[in-house]
Rosetta silent file (secondary structure, phi, psi, omega in degrees, C-alpha in Angstrom):
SEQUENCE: XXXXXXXXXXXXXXXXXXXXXXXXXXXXXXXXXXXXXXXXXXXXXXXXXXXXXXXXXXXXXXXXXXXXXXXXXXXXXXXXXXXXXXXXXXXXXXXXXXXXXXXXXXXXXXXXXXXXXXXXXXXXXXXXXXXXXXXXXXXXXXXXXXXXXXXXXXXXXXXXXXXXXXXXXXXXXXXXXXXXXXXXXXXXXXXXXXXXXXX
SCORE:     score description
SCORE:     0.000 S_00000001
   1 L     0.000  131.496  167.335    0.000    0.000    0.000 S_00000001
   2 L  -107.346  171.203 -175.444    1.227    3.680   -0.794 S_00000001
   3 E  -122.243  142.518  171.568    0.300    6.806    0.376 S_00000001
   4 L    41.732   47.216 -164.149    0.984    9.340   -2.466 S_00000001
   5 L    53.289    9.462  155.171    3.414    7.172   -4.537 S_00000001
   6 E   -86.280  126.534 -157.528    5.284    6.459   -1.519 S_00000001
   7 L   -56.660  142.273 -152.369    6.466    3.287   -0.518 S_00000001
   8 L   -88.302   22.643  163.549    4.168    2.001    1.925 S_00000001
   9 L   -82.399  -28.284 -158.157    7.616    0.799    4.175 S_00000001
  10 L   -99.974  -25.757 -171.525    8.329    4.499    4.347 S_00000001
  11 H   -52.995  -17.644  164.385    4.603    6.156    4.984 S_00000001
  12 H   -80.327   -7.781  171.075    4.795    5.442    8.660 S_00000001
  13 H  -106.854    8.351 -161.490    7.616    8.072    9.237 S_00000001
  14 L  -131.402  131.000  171.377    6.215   10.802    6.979 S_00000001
  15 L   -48.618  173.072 -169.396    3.231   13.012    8.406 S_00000001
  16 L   -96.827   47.766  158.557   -0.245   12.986    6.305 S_00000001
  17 L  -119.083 -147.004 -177.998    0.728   16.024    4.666 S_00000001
  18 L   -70.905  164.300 -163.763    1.905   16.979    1.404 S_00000001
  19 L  -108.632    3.266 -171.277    4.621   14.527    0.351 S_00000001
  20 H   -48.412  -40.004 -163.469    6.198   16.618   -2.683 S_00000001
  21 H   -48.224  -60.620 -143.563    8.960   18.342   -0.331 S_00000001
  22 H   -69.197  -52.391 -168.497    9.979   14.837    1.203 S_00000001
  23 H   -46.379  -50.730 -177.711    9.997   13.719   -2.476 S_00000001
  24 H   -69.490  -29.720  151.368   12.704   15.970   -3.646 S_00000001
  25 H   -51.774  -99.093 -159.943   14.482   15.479    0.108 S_00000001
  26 H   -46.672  -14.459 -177.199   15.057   12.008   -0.679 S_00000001
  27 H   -61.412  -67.138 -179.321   15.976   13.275   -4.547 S_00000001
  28 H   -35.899  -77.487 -155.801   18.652   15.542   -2.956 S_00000001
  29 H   -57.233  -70.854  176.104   20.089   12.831   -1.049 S_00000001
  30 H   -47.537  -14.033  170.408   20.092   10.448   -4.038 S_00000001
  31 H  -107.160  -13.251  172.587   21.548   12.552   -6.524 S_00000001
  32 H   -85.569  -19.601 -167.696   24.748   13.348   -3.661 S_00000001
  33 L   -90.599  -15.456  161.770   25.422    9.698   -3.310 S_00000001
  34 L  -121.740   28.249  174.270   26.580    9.199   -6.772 S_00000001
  35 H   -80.753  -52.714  158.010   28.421   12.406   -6.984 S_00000001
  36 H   -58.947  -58.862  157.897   31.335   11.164   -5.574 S_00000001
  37 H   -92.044   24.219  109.543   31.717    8.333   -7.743 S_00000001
  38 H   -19.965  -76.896 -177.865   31.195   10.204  -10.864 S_00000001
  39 H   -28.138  -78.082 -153.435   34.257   12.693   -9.551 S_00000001
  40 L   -87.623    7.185  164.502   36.545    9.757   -9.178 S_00000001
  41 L   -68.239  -33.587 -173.293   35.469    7.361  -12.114 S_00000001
  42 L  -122.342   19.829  163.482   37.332    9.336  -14.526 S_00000001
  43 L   -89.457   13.982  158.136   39.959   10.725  -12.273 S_00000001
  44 L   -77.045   16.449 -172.165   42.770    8.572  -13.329 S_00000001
  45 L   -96.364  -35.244 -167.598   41.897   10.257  -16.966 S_00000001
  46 L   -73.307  -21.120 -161.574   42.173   13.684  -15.535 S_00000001
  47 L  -104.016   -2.608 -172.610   45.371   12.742  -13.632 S_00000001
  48 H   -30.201  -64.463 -175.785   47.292   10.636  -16.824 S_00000001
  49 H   -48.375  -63.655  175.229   50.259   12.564  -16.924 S_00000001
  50 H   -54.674  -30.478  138.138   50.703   12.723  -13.545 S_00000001
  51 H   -42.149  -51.549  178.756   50.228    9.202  -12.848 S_00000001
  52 H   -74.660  -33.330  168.250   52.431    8.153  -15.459 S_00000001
  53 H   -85.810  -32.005  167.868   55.017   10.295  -14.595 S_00000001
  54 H   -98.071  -28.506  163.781   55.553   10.052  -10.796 S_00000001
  55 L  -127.637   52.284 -172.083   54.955    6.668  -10.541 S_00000001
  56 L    63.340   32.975 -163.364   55.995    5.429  -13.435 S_00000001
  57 L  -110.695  129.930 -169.529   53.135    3.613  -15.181 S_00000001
  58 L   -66.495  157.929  167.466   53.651    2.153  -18.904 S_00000001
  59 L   -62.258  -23.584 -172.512   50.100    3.277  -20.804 S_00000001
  60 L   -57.719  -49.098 -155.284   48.738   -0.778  -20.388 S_00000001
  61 H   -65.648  -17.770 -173.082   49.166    0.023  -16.657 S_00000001
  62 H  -123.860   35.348  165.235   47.276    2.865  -16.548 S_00000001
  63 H   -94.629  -29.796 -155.769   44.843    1.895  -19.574 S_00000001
  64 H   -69.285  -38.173  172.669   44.538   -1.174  -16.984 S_00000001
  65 L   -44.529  -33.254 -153.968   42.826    1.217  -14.563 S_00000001
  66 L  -123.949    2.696 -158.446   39.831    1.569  -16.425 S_00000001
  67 L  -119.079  -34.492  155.313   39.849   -2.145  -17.967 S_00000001
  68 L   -79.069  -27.740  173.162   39.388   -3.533  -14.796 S_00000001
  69 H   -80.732  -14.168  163.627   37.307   -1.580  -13.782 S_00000001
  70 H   -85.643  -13.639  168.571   34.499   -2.200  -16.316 S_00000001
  71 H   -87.115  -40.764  137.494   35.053   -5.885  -15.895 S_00000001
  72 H     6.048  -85.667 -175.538   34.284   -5.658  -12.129 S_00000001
  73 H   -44.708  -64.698  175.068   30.920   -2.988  -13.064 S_00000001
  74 H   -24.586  -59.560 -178.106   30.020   -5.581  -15.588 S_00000001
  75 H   -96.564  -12.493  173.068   29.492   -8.080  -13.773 S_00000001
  76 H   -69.525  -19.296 -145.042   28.392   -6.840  -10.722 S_00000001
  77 H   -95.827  -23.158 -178.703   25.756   -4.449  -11.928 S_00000001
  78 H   -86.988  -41.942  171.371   23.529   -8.075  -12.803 S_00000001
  79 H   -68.222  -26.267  154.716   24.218   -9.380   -9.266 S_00000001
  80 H   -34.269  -76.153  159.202   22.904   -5.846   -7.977 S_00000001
  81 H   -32.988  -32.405  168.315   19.975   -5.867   -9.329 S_00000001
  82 H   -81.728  -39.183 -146.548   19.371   -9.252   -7.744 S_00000001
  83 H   -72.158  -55.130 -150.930   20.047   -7.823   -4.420 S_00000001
  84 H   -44.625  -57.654 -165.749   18.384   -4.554   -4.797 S_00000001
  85 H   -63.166   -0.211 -173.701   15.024   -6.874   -5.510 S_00000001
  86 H  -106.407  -40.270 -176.193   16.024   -8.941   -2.807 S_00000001
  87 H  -110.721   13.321 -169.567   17.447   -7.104   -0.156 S_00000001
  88 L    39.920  135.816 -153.104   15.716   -3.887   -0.674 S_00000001
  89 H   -53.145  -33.715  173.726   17.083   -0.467   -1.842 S_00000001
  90 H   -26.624  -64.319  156.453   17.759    0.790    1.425 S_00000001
  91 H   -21.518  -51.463 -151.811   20.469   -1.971    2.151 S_00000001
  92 H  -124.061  -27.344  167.379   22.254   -2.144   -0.916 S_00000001
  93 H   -81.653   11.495  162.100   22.724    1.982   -1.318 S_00000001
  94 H   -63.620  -93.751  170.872   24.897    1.195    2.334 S_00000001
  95 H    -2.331  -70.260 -158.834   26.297   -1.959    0.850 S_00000001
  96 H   -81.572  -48.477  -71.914   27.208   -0.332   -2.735 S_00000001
  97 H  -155.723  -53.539  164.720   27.798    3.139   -1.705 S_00000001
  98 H   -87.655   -5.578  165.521   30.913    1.699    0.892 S_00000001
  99 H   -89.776  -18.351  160.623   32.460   -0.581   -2.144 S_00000001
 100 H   -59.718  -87.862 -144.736   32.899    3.084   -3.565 S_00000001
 101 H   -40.571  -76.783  179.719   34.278    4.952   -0.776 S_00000001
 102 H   -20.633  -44.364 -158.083   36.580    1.628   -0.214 S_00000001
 103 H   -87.103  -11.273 -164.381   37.603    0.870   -3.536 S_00000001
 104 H   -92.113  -18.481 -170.330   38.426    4.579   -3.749 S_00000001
 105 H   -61.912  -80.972  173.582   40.395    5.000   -0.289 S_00000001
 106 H   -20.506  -44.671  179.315   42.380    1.485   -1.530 S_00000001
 107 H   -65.790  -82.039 -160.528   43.042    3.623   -4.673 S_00000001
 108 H   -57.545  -44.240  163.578   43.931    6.604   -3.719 S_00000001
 109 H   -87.963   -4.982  166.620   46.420    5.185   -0.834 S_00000001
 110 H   -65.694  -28.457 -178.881   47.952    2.717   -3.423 S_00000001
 111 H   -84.844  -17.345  178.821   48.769    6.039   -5.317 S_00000001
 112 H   -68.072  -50.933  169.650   50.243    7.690   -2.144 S_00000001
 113 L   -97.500   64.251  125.871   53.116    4.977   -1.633 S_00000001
 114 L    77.563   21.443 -167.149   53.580    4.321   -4.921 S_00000001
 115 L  -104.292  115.665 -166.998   51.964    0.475   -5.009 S_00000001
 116 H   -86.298  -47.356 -177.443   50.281    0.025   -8.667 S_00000001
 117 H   -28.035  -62.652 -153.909   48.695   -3.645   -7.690 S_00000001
 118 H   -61.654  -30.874 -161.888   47.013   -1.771   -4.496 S_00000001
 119 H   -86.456  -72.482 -155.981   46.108    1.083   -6.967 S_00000001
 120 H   -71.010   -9.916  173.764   44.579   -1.774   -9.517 S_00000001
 121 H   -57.326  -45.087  175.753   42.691   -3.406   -6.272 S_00000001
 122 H   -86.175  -25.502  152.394   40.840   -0.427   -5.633 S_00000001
 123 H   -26.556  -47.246 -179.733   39.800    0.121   -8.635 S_00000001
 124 H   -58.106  -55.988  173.856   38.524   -3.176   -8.803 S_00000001
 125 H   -83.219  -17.850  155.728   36.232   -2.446   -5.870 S_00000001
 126 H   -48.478  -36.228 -175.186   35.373    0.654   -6.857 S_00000001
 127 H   -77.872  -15.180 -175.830   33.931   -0.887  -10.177 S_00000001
 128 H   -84.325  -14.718 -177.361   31.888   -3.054   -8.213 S_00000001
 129 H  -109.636    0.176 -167.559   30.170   -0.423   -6.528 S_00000001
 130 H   -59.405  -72.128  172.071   30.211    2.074   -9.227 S_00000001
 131 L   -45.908  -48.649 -149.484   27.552    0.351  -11.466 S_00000001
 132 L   -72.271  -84.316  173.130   25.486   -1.051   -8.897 S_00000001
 133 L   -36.161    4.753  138.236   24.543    2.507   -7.190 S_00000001
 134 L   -77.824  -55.934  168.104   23.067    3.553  -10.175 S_00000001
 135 H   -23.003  -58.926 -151.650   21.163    0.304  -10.142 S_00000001
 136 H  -112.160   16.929 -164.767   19.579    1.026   -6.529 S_00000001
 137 H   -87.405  -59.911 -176.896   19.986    4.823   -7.449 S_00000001
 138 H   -58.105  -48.844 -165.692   17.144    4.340  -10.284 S_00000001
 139 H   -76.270  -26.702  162.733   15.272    1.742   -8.249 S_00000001
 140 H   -76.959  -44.633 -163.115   15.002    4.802   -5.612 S_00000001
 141 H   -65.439  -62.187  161.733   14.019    7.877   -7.768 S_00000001
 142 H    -1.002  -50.194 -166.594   11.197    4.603   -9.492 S_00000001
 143 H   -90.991  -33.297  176.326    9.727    4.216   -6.105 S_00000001
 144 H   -76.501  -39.474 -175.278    9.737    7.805   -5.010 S_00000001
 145 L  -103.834    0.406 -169.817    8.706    9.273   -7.873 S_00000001
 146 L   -39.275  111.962 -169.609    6.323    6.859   -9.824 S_00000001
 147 L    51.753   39.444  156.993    3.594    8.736  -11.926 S_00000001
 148 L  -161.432  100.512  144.511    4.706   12.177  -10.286 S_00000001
 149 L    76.936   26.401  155.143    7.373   14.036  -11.796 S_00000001
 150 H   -34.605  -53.930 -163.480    9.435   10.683  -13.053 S_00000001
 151 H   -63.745  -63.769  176.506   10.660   12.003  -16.017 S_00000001
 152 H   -63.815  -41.763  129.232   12.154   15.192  -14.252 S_00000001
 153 H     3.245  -97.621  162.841   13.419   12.669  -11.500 S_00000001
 154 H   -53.390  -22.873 -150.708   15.702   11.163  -13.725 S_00000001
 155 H  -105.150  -91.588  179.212   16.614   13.885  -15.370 S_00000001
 156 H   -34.370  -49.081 -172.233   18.272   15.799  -12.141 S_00000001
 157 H   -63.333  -53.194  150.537   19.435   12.790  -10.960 S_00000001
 158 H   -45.510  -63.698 -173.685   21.666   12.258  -13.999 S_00000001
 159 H   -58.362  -31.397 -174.106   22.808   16.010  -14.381 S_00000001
 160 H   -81.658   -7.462 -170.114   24.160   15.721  -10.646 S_00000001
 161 H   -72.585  -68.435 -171.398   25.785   12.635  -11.615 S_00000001
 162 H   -45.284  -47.031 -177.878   27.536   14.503  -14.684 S_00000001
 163 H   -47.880  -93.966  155.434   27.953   17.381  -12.512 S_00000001
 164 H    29.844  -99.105  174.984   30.335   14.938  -10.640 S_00000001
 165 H   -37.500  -53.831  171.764   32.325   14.193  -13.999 S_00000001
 166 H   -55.882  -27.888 -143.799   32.635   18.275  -14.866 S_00000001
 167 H   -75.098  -62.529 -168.559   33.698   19.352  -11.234 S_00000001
 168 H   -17.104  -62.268  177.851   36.577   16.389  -11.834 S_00000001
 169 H   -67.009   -7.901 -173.362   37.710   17.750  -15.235 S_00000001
 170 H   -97.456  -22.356 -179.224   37.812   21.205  -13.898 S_00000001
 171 L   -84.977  -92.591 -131.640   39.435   20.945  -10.532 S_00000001
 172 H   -39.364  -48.964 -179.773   41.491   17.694  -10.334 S_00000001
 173 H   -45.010  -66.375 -163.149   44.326   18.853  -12.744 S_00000001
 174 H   -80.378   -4.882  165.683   45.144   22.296  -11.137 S_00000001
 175 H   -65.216  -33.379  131.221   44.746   20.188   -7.735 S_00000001
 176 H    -9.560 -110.257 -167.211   47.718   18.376   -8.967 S_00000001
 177 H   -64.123   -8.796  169.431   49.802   20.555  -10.242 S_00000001
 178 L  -107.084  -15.923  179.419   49.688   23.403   -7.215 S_00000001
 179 L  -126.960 -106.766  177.936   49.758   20.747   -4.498 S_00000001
 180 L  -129.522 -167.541  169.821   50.269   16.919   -5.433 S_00000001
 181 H   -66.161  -81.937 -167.398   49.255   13.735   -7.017 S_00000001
 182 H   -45.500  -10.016 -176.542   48.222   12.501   -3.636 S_00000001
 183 H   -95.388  -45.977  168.237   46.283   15.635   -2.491 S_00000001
 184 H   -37.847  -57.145 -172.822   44.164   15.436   -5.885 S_00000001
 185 H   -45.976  -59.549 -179.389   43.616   11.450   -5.137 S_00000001
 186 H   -51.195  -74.380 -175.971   42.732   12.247   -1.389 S_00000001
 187 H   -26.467  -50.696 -162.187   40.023   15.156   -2.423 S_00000001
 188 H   -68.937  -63.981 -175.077   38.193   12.703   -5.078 S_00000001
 189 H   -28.631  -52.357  177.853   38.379   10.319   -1.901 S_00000001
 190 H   -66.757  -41.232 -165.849   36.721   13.038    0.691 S_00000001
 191 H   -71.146  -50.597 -178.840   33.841   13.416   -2.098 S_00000001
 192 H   -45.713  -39.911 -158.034   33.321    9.557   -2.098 S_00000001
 193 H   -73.243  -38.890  168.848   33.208    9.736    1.790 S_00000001
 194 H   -72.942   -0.435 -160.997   31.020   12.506    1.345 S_00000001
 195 H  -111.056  -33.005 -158.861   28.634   11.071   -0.963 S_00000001
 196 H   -84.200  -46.953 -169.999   28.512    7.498    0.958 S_00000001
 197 L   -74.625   41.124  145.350   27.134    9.691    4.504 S_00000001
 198 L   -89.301  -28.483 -159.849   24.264   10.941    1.866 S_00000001
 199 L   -96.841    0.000    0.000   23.704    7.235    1.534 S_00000001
């Protein structure tokens, strides 16, 4: 049973008034939780040089960053989907939402001491959580928004995603280059951290 297209799990914590506000509360929250990993999906792209140059890395090794990490999202993103329907969304944006932060921490301190395995680890777990939190991402805006203001839902929810992806190309470079590798790494990390307590 729903009360206003709200999931009837949640309708016991939300007064009988209107529910658009709360809709657009939980929106907020759900468009910050994949904000972070946006930022850091494509900061080893933003960071190339600099990778490659301070700690050495041939291009396979740092094409390898991103090669693993789509086999990882690949396959996880089908085992998501079971959970999400299984374990409810609630659960699984904890669950997915801490193999980001993790995979990105694991990243980000493999690039401080200079360890590329530790570096290709986190990645790894990063990709597993990458995919999947859009999976329970969608499966939230779906539930929240269902025949009110769907379309527009999705829509915002994507642009903060992207939003993500721009801040990355605009900052991450001169974050680099005025401080360090490792201060750039750390920041996309603090975004993750911030995006998983949204979660």
């Amino acid at each position: 049973m729903t009360m206003d297209g709200i999931p009837s799990t949640t309708c016991q914590f939300l007064p009988a008034a209107d529910t658009r506000g709360y809709r657009f509360i939980v929106l907020a929250f759900v468009c910050l939780f994949s904000f972070g990993s946006y930022f850091c999906f494509d900061l080893p792209s933003v960071l190339e040089s600099s990778l490659i140059d301070e700690l050495g890395l041939t291009p396979f090794q740092y094409n390898m960053f991103y090669s693993v990490y789509s086999w990882s999202n690949m396959l996880m993103v089908i085992v998501a989907g079971l959970l999400v329907d299984k374990l409810g969304y609630t659960v699984c944006v904890f669950i997915f939402s801490a193999l980001v932060c993790t995979g990105q921490i694991i990243f980000a301190y493999g690039g401080t001491i200079g360890v590329y395995p530790l570096m290709l680890l986190g990645r790894i777990v990063f990709g597993t959580g990458g995919g999947s939190i859009v999976v329970a991402q969608n499966t939230i805006v779906s539930a929240w928004f269902s025949g009110k203001e769907l379309a527009l839902a999705f829509g915002l929810g994507i642009t903060s995603s992207r939003l993500g992806s721009v801040l990355n190309f605009l900052i991450s470079s001169n974050l680099a280059q005025s401080t360090s590798l490792q201060f750039a790494l750390w920041f996309g990390t603090c975004l993750c951290i911030l995006s998983f307590s949204s979660a």
